[in-house]
N, C-alpha and C positions, 0 to 999 in steps of 0.2 A: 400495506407495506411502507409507503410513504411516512404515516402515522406513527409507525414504528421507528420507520429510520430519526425520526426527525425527536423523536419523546429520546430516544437513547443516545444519540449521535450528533445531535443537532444539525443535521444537515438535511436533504434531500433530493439528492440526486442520485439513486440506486445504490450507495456506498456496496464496495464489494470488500472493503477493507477494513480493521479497526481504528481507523483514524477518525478521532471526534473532531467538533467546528474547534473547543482547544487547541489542541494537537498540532491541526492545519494553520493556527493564527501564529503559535509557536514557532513551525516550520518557515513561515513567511519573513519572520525576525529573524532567524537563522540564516539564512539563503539574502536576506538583506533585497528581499524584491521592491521593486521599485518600476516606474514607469518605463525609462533602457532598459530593463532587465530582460532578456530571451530564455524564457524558460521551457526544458524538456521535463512533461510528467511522463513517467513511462507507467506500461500497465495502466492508462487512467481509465478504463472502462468506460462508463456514461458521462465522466469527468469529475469525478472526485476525486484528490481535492483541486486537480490543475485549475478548472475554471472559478473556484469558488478565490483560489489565490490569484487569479488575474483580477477577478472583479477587485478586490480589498486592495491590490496593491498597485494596479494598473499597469503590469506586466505585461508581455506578451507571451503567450505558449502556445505551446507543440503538443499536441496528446496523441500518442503513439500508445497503441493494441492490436491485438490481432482480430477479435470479436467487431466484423465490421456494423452488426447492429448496434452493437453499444454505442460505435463512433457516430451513426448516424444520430441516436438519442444524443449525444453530448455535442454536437453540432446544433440539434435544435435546442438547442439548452441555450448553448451560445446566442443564435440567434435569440431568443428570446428576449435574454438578459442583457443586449447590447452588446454582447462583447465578439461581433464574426471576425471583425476587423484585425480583432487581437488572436484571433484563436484559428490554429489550423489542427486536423485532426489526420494522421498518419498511418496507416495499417502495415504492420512493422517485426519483426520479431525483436525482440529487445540484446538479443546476441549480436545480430547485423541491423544496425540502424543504418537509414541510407538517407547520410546527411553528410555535408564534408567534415573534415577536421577542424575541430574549435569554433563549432557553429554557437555553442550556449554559454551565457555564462552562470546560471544554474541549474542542476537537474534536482529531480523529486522522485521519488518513486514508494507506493506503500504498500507493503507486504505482497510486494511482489517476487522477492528472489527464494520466497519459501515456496513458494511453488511453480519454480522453475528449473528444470535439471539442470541448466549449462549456467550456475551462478556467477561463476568466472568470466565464463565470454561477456557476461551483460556488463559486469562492473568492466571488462577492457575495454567493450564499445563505447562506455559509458565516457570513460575516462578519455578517448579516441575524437569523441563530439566536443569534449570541454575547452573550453579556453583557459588558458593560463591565468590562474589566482580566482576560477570557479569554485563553488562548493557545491557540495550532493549532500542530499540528505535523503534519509529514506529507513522506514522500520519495516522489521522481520519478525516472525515468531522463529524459535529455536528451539531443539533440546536443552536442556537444563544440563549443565556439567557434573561427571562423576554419577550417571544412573549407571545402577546394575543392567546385568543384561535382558530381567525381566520386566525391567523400567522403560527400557529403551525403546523395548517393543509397541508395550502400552503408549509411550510418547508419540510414535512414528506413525501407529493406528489412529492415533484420536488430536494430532495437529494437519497442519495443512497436508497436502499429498508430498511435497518433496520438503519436505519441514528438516529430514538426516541434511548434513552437509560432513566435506571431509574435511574443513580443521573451521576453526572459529571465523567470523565475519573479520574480524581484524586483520588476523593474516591474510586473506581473500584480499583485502584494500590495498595492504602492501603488493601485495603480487601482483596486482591490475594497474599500481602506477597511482596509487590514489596514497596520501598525507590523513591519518586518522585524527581527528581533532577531539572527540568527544564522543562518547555512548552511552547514553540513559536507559536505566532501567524504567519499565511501562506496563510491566505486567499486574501491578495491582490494578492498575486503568481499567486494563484489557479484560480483566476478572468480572470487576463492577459492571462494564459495559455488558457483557456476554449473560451475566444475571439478571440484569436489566431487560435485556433481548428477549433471553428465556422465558419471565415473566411476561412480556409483553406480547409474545409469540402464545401462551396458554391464555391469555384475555383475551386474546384475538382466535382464539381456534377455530369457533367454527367457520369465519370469513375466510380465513390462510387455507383452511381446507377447502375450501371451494374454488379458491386461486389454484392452487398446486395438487389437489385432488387429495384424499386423506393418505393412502399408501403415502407418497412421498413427504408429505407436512408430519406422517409419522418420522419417516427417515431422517427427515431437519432435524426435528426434535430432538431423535438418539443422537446426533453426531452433536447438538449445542452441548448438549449432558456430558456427554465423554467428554467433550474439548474442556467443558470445566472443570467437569472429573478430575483430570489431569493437568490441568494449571494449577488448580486447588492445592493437589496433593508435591506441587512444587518440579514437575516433571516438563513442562514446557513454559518458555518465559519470552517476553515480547521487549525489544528494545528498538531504540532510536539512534542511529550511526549517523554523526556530520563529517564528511572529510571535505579534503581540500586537494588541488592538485599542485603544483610545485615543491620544491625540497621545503 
């Protein structure tokens, strides 16, 4: 798994997300991290990319999840890598973070609001934690605009679990208090990367089967296919959202 992550991803720290070592350098320019910088990753699982952007930029972060194994893995990541000093790890739901008002002055989060129902609440806590003249950045896979109703379906079965939302990520920002600055399209990325995967997941098959037992490394398999299936055919699409807080 490592192997994989790191041939497709460049990285190696469990990634649960589509964010390549790109992406996260990208994100780091974006957010303007820097050694003052107090950053919240939310969603950061084992810590990607939160602790990989403290190492590069000499940040300090917060990695808030609810999966407290994960936080233990990305704790000894930390420690590892040098960085405990900088890094604290939070068990959290990301609707109610329990932090004061205007603790950060950036946050991160990746492809975490597609699979979470209360996408609103995260972006107000979000916005709630931030300091004045912070930015957030963070991508999403989405439905694609304008599917029929046979589209939709297909879309909703074969992206994340809470992948439907009720209007576009844009208005969502306005409504939570957040300044949209920019939105990049990513889903040809996201396409290459997941074909990547796929391939790399079938040269790896007999090992992954003995990891996750065949039943289930079958099951991976079907949902990597459909997810392409369906980006392929233009039905689901992955972007990158900067905002800002203040008018």
């Amino acid at each position: 798994m490592r192997d994989l992550e790191r041939s497709v991803y460049g990285c190696e720290y469990g990634n649960t997300s589509g964010t390549t070592r790109l992406e996260a350098e990208h994100i780091s320019r974006l957010l303007e991290l820097r050694p003052a910088t107090k950053l919240l990753d939310l969603g950061a699982g084992s810590g990607w990319p939160g602790l990989y952007l403290a190492q590069l930029t000499g940040c300090e972060v917060v990695l808030v999840d609810l999966p407290v194994a994960a936080l233990r893995i990305a704790r000894e990541r930390a420690a590892a890598d040098g960085l405990a000093q900088r890094c604290k790890a939070v068990v959290a739901d990301g609707a109610a973070l329990p932090f004061e008002d205007a603790s950060f002055d950036a946050l991160n989060h990746s492809d975490v609001l597609c699979c979470t129902p209360d996408k609103l609440g995260v972006l107000r806590a979000c916005r709630r934690v931030a300091r004045e003249g912070s930015r957030m950045a963070f991508t999403i896979i989405a439905l694609a605009p304008s599917l029929t109703d046979a589209e939709r379906r297909i879309a909703i079965a074969s992206g994340p679990k809470f992948v439907d939302t009720s209007d576009d990520y844009a208005v969502l920002l306005g409504q939570s208090g957040w300044c949209l600055d920019e939105r990049t399209a990513l889903t040809a990325t996201l396409l290459q990367s997941m074909r990547a995967e796929l391939d790399g997941m079938l040269a790896r098959a007999d090992a992954l089967a003995k990891v996750f037992g065949s039943e289930e490394f079958g099951e991976r398999m079907k949902r990597q296919q459909a997810a392409i299936t369906a980006i392929d055919a233009g039905l689901l699409r992955r972007e990158l959202f900067v905002a800002r807080t203040g008018r």
